[in-house]
Every structure is written in C-alpha cells, then in structure tokens.
GUTIFI-636894 format. One line per 8 residues: number of its first residue (from 1); their letters; for each residue x, y, z of N, C-alpha, C. Coordinates in Angstrom, 1 decimal. Layout:
# GUTIFI-636894
NUM	A	X,Y,Z,X,Y,Z,X,Y,Z  ...
***
This chain:
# GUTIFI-636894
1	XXXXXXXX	10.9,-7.3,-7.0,9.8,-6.4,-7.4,8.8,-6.3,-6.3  8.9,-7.3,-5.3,7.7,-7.2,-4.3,7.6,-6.4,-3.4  9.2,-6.2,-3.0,10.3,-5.0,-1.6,8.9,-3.5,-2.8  9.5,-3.4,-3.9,9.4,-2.0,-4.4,7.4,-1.9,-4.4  6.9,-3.1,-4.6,5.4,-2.8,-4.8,4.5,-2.8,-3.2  5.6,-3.0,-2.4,5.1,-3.0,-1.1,5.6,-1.3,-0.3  6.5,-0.8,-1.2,7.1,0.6,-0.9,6.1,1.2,-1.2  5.4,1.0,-2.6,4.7,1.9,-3.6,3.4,1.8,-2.6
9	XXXXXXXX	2.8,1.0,-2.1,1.6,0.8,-1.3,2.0,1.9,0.0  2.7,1.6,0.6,3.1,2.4,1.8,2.6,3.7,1.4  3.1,4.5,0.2,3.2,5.6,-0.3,2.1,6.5,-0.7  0.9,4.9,-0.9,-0.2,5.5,-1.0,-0.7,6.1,-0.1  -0.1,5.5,1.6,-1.0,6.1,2.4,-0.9,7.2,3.3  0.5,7.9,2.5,0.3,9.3,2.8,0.2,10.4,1.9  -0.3,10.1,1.1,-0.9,11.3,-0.2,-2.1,11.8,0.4  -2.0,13.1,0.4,-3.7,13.7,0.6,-4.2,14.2,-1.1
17	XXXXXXXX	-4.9,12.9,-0.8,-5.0,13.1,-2.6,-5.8,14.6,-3.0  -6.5,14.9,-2.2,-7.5,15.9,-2.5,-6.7,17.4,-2.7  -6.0,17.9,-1.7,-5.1,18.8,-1.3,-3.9,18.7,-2.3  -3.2,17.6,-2.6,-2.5,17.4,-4.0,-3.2,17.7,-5.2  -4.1,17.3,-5.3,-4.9,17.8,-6.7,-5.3,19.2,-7.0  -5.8,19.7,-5.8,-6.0,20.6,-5.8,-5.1,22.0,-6.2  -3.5,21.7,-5.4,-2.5,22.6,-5.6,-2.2,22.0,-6.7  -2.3,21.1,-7.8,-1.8,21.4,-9.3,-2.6,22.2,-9.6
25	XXXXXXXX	-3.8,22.0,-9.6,-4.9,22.8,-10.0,-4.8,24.4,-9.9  -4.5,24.7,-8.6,-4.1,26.5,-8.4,-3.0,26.5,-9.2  -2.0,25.8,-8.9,-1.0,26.3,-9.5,-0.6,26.3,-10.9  -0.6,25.2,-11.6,-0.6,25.2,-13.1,-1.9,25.4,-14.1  -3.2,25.3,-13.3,-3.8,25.3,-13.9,-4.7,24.6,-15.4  -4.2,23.2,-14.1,-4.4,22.1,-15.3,-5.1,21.0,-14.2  -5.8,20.0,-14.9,-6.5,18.9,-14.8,-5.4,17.7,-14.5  -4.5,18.0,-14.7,-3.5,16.6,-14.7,-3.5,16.2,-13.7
33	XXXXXXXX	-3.3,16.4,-12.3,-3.6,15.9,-10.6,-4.7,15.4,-10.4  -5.8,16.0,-11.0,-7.3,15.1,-10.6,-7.3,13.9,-11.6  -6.4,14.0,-12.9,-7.0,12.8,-13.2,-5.7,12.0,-13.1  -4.2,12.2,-12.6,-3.6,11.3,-12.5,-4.0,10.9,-11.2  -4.4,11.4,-10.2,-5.3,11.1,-8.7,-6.1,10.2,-8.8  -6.7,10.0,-9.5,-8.0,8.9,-10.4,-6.9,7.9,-10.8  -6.5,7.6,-11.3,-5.7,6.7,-11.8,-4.9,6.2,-10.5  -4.5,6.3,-9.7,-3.8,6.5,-8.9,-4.9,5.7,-7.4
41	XXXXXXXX	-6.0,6.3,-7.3,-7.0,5.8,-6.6,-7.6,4.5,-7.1  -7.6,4.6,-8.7,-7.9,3.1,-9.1,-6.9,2.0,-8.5  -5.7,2.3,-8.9,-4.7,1.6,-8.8,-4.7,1.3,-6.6  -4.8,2.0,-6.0,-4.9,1.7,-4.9,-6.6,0.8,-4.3  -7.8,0.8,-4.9,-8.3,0.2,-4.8,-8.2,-1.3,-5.4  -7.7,-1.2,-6.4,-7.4,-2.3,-7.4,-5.9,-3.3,-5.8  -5.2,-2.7,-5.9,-4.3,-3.3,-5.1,-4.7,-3.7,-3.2  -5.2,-2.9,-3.1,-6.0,-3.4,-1.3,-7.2,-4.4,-1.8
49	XXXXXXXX	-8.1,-4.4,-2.7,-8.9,-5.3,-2.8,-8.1,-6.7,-2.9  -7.1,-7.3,-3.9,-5.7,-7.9,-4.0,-5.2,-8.5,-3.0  -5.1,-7.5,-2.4,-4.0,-8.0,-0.8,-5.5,-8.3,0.5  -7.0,-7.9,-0.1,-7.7,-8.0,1.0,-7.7,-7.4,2.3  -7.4,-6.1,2.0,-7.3,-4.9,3.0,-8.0,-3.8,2.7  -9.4,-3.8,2.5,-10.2,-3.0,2.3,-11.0,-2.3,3.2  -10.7,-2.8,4.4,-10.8,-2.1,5.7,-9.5,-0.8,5.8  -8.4,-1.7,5.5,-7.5,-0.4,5.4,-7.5,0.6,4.6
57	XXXXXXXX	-8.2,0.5,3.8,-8.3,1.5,2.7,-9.3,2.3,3.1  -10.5,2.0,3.8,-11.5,2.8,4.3,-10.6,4.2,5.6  -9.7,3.3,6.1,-9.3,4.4,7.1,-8.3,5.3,6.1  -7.6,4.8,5.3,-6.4,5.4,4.7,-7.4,6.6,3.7  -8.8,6.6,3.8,-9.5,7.5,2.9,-9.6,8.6,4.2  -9.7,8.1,4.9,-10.6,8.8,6.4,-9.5,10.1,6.5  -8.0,9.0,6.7,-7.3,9.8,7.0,-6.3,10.9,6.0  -6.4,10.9,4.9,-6.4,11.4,3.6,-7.4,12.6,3.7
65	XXXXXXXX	-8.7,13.2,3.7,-9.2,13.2,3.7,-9.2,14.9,4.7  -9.2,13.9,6.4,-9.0,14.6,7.1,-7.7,15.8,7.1  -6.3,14.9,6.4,-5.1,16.0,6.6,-5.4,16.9,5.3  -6.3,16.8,4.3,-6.1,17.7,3.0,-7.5,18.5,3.6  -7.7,18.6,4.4,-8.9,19.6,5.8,-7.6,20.2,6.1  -6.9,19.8,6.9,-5.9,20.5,8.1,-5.2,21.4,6.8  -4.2,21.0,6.0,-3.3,21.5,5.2,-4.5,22.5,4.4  -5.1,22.2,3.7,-6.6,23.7,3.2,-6.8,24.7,3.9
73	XXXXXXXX	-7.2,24.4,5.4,-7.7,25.4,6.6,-6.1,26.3,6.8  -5.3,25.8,7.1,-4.4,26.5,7.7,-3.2,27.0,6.4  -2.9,26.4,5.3,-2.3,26.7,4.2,-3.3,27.2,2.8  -4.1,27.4,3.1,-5.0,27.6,1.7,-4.8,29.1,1.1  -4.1,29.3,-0.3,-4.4,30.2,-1.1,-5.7,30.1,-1.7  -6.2,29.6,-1.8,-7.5,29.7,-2.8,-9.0,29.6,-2.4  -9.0,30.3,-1.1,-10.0,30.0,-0.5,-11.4,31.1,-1.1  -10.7,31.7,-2.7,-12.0,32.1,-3.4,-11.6,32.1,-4.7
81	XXXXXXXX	-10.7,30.6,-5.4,-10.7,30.5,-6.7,-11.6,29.7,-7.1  -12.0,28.8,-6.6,-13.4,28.1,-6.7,-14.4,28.8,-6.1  -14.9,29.0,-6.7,-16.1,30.3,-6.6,-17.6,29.5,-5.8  -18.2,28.6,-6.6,-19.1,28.2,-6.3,-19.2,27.3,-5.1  -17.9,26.6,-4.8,-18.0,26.0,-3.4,-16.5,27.0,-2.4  -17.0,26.5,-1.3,-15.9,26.7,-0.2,-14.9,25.4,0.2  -13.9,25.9,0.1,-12.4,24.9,0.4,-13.0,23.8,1.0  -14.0,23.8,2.2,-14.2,22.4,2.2,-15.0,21.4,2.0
89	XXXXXXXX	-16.0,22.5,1.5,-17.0,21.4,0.9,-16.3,20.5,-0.5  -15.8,21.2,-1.0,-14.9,20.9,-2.6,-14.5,19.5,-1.5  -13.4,19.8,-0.7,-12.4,18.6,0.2,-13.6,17.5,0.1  -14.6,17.7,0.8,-15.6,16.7,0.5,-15.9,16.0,-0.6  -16.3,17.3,-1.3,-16.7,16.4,-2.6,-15.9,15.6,-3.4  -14.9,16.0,-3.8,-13.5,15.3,-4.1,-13.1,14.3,-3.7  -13.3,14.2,-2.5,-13.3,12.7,-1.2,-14.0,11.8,-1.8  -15.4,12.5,-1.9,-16.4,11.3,-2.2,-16.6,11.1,-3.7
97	XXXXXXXX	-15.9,11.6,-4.7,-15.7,11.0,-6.3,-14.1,10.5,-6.3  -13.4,10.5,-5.3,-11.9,9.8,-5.3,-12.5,8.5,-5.0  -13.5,7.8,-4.0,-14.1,6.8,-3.9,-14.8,6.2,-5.4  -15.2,6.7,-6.3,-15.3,6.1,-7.0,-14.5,5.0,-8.0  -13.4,5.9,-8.5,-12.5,5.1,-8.9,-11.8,4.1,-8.2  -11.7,4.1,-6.7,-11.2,3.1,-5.5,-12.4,1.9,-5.7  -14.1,2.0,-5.4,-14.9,0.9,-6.0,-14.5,-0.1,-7.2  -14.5,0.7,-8.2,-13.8,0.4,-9.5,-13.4,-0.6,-9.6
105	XXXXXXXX	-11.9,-0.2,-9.1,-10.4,-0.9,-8.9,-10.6,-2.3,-8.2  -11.9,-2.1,-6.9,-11.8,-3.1,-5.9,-12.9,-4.2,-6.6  -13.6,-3.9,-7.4,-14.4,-4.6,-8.3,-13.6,-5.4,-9.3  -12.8,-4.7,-10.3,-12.5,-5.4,-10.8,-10.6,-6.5,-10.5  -10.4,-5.6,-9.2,-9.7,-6.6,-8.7,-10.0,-8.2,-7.9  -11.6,-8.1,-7.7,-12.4,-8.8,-7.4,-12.4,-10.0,-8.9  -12.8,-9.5,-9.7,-13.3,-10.2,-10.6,-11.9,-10.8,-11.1  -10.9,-10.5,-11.2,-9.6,-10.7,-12.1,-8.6,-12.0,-11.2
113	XXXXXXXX	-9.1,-11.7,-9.9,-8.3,-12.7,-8.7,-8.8,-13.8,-7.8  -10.4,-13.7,-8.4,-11.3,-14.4,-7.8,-11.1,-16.5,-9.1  -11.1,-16.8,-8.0,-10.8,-18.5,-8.4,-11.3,-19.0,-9.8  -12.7,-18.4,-10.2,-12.8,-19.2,-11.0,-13.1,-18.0,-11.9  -12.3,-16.8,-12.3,-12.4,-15.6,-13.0,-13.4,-16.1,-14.8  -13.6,-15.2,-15.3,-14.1,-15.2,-16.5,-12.7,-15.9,-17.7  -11.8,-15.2,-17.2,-10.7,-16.0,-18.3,-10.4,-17.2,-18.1  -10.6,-18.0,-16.9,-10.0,-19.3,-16.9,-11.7,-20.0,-16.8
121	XXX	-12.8,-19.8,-17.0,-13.8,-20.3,-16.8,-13.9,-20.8,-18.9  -13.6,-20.0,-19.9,-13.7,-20.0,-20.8,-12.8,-21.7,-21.7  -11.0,-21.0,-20.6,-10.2,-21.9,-21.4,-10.7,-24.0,-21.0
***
C-alpha cells in the first residue's frame, strides 16, 4: 500500500487543479471538479504536512498554478463564460481558495500526528 500512496502523491503534482476544474465546469456544467478539487487539495495538504514537505507543496502550488495560466492563455474556450472576471484573474482566485482547503488538511494533519495528539492525551 505504500508503492501505491507514494504513486498517488506523485500524481498530485501534476494536476493543474485550477484549469481541471475549470474545464468540468465549461464542459458539463457542473460543480463537481471544484469541489472534488477541494477534497483533493485537502487530502494533499493533509498528506505533505504528514510526510513534512510543506515546502514542497508551496512550489507544487506555484507550479500548478502557473501551467493552468499557460494551458488558459493558449487553449481557453471560455474566455467570456465567466462574465464578471477574466480567465486569469479567476486562475488566481481559484489558486488562492485551493490554498484553503491545503491549510486545513496541513492543520489537521498537524494535530492528528503530532506526539501527544488530543486522542492519546485523554486515554
């Protein structure tokens, strides 16, 4: 199980989460990629906090980030379905509420792996 949870980590760090969410979003027209993206971002903060690579995770945002810029600019159909913002400020914004759920994760992977946690402080 460790080979496969060390694959699954890899995996995270080429998702451009923003640019994936977004093309469910044009295309189906549904919410499902932003919030399995969330889930998904939890779970990768929750796991780099864990392994204590939270430095890597700041670049693995960077770089996320920057390619769902590159693939927007140069492949974007939708560069007037979202009306109120422009393709990259959205990329931004998106960026910086995918960081939320990553805090989260790193918090409470904090709290769950830390020595003298709340559940073994009780027993």
């Amino acid at each position: 199980m460790k080979n496969h949870e060390k694959k699954l980590i890899l995996l995270l760090l080429f998702i451009p989460y923003v640019y994936f969410s977004l093309l469910l979003d044009y295309r189906y027209h549904s919410v499902f990629g932003l919030i399995f993206l969330i889930f998904l971002s939890f779970y990768a903060g929750f796991s780099f906090q864990k392994k204590q690579q939270l430095l890597f995770l700041f670049f693995i945002n960077i770089s996320s980030t920057f390619i769902s810029y590159l693939i927007c600019h140069y492949y974007s159909d939708w560069h007037f379905f979202y009306q109120p913002f422009k393709p990259t400020q959205l990329i931004l914004l998106l960026s910086v509420l995918y960081l939320i759920p990553q805090i989260l994760g790193a918090f409470w992977a904090r709290i769950f792996t830390s020595k003298g946690s709340v559940t073994t402080q009780f027993l």
